[in-house]
C-alpha positions as CSV (number, residue, x, y, z in Angstrom):
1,X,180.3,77.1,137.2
2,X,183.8,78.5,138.9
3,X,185.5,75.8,141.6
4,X,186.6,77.3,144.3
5,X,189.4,76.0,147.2
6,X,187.2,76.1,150.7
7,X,188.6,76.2,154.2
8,X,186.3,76.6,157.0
9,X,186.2,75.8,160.5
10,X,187.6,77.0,164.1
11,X,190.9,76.1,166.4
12,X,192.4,76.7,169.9
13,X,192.5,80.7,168.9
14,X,189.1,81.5,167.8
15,X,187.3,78.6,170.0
16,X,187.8,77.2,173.8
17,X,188.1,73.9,174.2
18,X,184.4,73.9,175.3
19,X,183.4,74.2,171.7
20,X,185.9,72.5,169.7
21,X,185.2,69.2,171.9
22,X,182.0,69.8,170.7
23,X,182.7,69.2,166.5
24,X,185.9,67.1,167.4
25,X,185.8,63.9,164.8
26,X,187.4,61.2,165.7
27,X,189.4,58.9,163.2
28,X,186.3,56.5,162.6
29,X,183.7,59.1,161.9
30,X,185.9,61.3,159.4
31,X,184.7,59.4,156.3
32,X,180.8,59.7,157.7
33,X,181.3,63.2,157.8
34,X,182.6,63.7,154.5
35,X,179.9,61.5,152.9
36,X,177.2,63.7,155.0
37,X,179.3,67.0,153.8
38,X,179.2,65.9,150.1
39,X,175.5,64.5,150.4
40,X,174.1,67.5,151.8
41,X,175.8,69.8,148.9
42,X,174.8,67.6,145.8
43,X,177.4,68.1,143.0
44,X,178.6,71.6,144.4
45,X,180.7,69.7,146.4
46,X,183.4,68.4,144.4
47,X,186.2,67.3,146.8
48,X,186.5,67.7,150.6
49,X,189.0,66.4,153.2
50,X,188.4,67.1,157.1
51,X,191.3,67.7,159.8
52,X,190.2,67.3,163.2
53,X,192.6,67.1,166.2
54,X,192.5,68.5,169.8
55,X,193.6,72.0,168.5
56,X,191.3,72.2,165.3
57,X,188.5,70.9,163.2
58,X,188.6,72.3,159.7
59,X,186.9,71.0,156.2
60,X,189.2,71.9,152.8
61,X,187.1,71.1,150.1
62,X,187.2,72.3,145.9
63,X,183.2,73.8,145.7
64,X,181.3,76.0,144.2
65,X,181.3,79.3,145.4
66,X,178.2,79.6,147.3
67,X,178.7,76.7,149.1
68,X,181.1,78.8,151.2
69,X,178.2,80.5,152.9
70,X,176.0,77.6,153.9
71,X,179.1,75.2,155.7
72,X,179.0,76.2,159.1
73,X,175.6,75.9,159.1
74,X,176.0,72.4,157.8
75,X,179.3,72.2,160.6
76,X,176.6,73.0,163.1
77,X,173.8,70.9,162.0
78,X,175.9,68.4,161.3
79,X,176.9,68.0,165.0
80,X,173.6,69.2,166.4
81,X,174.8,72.5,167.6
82,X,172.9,75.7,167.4
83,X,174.4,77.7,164.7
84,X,174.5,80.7,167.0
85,X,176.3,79.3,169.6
86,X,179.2,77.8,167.1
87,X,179.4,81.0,164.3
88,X,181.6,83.4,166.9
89,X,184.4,80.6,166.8
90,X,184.3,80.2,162.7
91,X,186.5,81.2,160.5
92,X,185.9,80.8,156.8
93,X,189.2,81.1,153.8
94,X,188.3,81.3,150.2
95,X,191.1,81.0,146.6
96,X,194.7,82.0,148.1
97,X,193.7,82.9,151.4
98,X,192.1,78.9,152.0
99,X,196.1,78.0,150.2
100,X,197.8,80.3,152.8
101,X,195.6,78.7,154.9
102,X,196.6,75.1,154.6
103,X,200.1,76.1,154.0
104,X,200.3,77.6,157.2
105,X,198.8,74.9,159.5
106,X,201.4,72.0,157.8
107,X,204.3,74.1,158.7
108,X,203.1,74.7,162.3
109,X,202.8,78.6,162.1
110,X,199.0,78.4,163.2
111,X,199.9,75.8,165.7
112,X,199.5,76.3,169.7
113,X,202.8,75.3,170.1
114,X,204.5,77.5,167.2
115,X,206.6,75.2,165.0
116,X,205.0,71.7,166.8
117,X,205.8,69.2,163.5
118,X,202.9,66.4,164.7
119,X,200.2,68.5,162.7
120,X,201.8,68.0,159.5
121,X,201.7,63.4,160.5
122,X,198.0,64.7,161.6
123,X,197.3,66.9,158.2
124,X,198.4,63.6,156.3
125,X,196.1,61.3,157.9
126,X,193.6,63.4,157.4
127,X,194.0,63.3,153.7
128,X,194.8,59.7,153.6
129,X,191.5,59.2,155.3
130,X,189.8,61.1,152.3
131,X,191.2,59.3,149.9
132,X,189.7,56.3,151.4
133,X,186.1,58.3,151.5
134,X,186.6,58.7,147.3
135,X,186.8,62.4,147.8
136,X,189.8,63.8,146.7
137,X,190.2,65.1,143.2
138,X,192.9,67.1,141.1
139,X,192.5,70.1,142.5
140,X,192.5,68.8,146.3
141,X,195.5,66.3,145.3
142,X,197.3,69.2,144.4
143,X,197.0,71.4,146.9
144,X,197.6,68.9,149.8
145,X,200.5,67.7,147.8
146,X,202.0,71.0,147.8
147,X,201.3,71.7,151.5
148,X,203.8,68.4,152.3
149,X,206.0,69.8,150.1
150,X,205.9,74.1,151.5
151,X,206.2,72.4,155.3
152,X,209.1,70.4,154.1
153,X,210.8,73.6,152.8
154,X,210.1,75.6,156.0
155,X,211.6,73.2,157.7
156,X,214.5,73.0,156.4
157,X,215.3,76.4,155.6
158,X,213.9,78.1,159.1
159,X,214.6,77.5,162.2
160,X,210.7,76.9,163.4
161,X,210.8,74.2,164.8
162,X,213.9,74.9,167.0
163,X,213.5,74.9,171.0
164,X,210.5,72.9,170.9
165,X,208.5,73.8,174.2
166,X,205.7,70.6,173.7
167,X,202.7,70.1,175.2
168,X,204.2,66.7,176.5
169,X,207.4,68.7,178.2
170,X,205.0,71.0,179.5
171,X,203.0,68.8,181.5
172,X,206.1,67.7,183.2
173,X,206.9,71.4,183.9
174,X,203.6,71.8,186.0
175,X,203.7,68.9,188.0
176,X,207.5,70.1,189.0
177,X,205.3,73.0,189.9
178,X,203.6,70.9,192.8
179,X,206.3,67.9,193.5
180,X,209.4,69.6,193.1
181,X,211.4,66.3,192.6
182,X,209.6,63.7,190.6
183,X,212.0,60.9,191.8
184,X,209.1,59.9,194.7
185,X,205.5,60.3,192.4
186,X,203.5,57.9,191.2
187,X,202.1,58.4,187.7
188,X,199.1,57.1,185.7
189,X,199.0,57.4,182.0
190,X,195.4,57.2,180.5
191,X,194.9,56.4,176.7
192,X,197.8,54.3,174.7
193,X,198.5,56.8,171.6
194,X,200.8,59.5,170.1
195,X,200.4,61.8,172.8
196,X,200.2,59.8,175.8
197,X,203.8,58.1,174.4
198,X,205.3,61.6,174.1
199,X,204.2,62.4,177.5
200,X,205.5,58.9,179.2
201,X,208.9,59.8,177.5
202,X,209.3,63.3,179.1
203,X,208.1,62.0,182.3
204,X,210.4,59.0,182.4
205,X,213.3,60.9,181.9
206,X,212.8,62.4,185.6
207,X,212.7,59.0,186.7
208,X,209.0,58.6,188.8
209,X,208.7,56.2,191.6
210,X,205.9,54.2,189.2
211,X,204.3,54.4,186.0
212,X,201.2,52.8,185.0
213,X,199.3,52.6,181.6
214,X,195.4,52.2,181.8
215,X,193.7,51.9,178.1
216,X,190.5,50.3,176.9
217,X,193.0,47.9,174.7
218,X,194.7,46.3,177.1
219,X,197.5,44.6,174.3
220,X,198.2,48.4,173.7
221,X,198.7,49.4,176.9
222,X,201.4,46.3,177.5
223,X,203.1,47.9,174.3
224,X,203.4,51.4,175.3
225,X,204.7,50.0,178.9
226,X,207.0,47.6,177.7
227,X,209.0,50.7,176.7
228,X,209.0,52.0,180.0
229,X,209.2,49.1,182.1
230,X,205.4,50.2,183.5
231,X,202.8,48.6,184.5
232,X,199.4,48.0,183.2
233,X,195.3,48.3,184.4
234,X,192.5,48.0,183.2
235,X,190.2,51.0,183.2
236,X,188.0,49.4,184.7
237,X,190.0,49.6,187.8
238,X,189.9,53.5,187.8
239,X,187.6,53.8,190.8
240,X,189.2,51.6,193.0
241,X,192.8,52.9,192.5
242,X,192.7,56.5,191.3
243,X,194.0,57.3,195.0
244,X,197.3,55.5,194.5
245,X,198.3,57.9,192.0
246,X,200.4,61.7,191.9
247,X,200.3,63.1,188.0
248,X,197.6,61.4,185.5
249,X,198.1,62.3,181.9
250,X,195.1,61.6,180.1
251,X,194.7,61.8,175.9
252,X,192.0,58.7,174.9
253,X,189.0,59.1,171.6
254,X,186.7,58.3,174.3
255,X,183.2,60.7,173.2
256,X,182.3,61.1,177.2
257,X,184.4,61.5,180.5
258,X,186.7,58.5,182.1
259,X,187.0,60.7,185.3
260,X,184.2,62.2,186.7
261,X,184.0,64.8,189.9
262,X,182.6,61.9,192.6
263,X,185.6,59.6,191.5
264,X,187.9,62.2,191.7
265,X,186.3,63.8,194.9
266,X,186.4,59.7,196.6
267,X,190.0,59.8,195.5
268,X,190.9,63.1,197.4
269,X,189.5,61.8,200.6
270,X,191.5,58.6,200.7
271,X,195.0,60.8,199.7
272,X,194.1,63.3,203.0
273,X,194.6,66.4,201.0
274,X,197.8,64.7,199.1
275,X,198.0,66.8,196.0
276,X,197.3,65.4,192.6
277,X,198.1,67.1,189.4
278,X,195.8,66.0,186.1
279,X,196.9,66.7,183.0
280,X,193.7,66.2,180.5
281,X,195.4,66.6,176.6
282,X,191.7,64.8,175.3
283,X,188.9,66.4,173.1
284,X,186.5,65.9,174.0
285,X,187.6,65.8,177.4
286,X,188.5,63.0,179.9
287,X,188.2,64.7,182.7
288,X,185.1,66.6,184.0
289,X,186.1,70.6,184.2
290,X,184.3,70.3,187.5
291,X,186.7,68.2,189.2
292,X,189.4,71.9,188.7
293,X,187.1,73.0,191.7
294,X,188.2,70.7,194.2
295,X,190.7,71.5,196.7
296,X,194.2,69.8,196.5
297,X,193.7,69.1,192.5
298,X,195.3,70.6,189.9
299,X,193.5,70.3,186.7
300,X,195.2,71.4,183.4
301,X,193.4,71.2,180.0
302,X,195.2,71.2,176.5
303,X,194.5,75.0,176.3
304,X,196.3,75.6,179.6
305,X,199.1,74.3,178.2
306,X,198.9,76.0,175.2
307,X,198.9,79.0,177.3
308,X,202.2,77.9,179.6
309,X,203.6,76.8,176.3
310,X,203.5,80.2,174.5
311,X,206.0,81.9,177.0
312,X,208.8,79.8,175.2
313,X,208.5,80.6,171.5
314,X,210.1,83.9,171.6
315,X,213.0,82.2,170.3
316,X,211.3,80.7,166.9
317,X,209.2,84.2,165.9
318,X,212.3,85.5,164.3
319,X,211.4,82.7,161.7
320,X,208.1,83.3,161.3
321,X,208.7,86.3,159.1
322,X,211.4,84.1,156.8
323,X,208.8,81.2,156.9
324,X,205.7,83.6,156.2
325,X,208.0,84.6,152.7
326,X,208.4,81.0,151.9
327,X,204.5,80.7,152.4
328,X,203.8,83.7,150.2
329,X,205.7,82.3,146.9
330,X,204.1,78.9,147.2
331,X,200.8,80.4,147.1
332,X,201.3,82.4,144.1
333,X,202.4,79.1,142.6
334,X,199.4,77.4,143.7
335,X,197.1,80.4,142.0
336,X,199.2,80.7,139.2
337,X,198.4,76.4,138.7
338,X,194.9,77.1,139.4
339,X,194.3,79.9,136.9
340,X,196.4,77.6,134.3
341,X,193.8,74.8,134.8
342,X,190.8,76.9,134.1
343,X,192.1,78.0,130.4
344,X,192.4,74.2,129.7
345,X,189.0,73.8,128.9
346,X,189.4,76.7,126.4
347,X,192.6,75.5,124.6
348,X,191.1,71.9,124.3
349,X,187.8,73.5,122.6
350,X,190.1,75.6,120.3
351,X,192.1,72.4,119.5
352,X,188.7,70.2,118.8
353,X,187.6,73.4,116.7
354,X,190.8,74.1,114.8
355,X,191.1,69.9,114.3
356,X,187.4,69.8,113.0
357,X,188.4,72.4,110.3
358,X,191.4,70.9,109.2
359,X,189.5,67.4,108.9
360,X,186.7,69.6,106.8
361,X,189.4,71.3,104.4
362,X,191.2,67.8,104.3
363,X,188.4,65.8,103.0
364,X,187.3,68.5,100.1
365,X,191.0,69.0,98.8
366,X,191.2,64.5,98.5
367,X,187.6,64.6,96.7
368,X,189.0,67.4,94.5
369,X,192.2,65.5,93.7
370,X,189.5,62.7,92.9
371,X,187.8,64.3,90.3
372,X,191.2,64.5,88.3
373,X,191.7,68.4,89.4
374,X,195.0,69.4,89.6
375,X,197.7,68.9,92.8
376,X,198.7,72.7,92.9
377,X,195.1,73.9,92.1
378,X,193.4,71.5,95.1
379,X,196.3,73.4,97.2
380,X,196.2,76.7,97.0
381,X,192.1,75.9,97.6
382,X,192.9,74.0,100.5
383,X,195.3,77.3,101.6
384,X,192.2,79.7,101.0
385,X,189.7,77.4,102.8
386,X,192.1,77.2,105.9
387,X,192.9,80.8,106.2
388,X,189.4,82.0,105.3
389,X,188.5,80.2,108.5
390,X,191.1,81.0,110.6
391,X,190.0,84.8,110.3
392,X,186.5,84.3,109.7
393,X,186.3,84.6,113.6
394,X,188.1,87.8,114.6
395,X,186.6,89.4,111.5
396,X,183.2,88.9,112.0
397,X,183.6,89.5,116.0
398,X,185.4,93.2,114.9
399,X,182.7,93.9,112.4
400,X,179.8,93.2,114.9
401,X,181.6,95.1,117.6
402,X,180.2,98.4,119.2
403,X,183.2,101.1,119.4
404,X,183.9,100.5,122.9
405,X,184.2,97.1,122.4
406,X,185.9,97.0,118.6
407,X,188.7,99.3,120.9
408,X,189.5,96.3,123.3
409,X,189.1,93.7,120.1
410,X,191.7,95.8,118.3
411,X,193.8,95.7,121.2
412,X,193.9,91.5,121.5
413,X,193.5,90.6,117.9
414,X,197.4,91.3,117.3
415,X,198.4,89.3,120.8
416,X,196.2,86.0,119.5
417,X,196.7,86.4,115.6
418,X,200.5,88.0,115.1
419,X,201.1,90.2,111.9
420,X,204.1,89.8,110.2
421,X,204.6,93.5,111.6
422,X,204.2,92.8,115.2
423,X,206.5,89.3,114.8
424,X,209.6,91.4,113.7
């Protein structure tokens, strides 16, 4: 049975963030998944890896054909979806398209923020975390090691990633939107990790009145303050101080709102219609869409960012198209490796086979010299026995050949077995 490279799954352009909070994985259910993916498939399952970040959940897996089919059912039953409901948003990639595919995403060409290089840190957890799981093979190896290696290249040799609009520097935009100077606001930073840091160091540099970290982990949040000479509370103290606070940037793995709409709604009363811009980079999100509703809030979700974001990569497109070229001769690499692979099967059997024959041949000439027959008759019988076998194959395959079929035979015969004529 044919192996196949897999890519399946839906981002911030084919789904909302209503539906990809819905399959979003977090770090410590990644290697569940893929033993559930792998369970559920038997043996046609032979490698898989699965990204999942607040822009994308995709599986990459080496499978039998079929088995491209029957995965977002599994995607959907695996996270207790209807598959109706999730199937719109899906896209699927088999062979070089799943390559381009994975290519594309490590260089940032198929991010929200064209060029953005944190998916490629994000694409390499990912297949560290398979690793772990036991499920990465040759084929998987390969292509992931490849990926590193195209993103590297597009880096280097296109300008992609230059004028950086991020999602973090776009926050800051929006609350300048509402504060004008930032010099008197308080902030509040929610969650302790990559994000939330990028975010705290854009916002410092417009110098706030305060900035606090709140985090379940309270040694982390000291950490991530330290840096900013913040403070620090415990989310537990949300309620009770929620009021105090100008711009909240939220990005935690939490599976369920921090802020709901009567927190948020108590808050608004206390600040006497005081503005208060939320920034929610979490999915699944931290902040209920409901509380968008309420006057005198200003609720922003990753994909709204996404969407402010877009407006300033107009200056990387031009090296798209370079990047796209790059992408191109890199997969044809990739097939060409694949296609290699599947003929190895075939030149080891013809090896074993052609080995086995010369063993045969081999052992009759040294019983021949045994019984006292001469050197140079035992050789030229060992000569005849070796060729004789050599054509027996082509010979008998071109004398039990129909006439459409004897014309292709003629055709290969003198490609695999040269004639003097044909090697001049």
């Amino acid at each position: 049975m044919s192996i196949d490279v897999l890519t399946f799954g839906l981002n911030h352009t084919s789904a909302p963030v209503s539906v990809r909070e819905r399959v979003s994985m977090p770090v410590d259910l990644i290697k569940p998944a893929i033993e559930g993916l792998r369970a559920a498939f038997g043996g046609a399952v032979r490698e898989a890896a699965i990204l999942s970040t607040c822009n994308r959940t995709e599986v990459y897996c080496a499978a039998e054909p079929q088995v491209a089919e029957q995965l977002p059912a599994w995607l959907a039953d695996y996270n207790k979806i209807e598959a109706g409901a999730l199937q719109p948003h899906l896209y699927r990639h088999q062979q070089g398209d799943a390559v381009r595919h994975a290519f594309r995403v490590a260089s940032g060409l198929d991010s929200m923020v064209l060029g953005e290089p944190q998916i490629l840190g994000q694409m390499k957890d990912a297949v560290r975390t398979a690793g772990e799981a036991g499920s990465l093979g040759t084929l998987l190896h390969q292509l992931f090691q490849r990926t590193f290696s195209v993103a590297k290249e597009v880096r280097s040799q296109t300008s992609i990633g230059a004028h950086s609009v991020s999602m973090a520097a776009a926050a800051v935009r929006l609350a300048e939107r509402v504060f004008g100077d930032m010099s008197q606001t308080r902030l509040l930073f929610i969650g302790a990790g990559e994000m939330i840091e990028l975010c705290a160091t854009h916002f410092a540099a417009q110098k706030p009145r305060s900035m606090v970290v709140a985090n379940r982990t309270l040694a982390r949040a000291e950490t991530l303050a330290d840096r900013f000479s913040a403070q620090t509370m415990k989310l537990a103290d949300l309620p009770d101080r929620l009021a105090d606070f100008d711009v909240i940037v939220s990005c935690t793995a939490s599976s369920l709102p921090i802020l709901g709409l009567g927190m948020v709604e108590r808050a608004t009363k206390l600040r006497r219609h005081r503005p208060i811009v939320m920034v929610d980079l979490a999915v699944p999100r931290d902040i209920e869409p409901e509380v968008g509703r309420l006057d005198d809030i200003y609720l922003y979700s990753v994909d709204d960012l996404g969407k402010f974001v877009q407006s300033g990569t107009d200056a990387r497109r031009a090296a798209v198209v370079q990047a796209e070229a790059i992408i191109d001769t890199r997969v044809d690499n990739f097939m060409h490796w694949m296609q290699s692979r599947a003929v190895v099967p075939v030149i080891r059997d013809l090896h074993q086979s052609a080995e086995a024959l010369r063993v045969q041949e081999l052992d009759r000439a040294r019983r021949a010299l045994a019984r006292g027959e001469s050197p140079e008759a035992v050789m030229e019988q060992l000569a005849h026995g070796l060729t004789q076998k050599y054509l027996h194959g082509p010979l008998a395959a071109l004398n039990r050949s129909e006439a459409g079929e004897r014309e292709q035979l003629l055709t290969w015969v003198p490609r695999l077995f040269p004639t003097s004529d044909s090697r001049r």
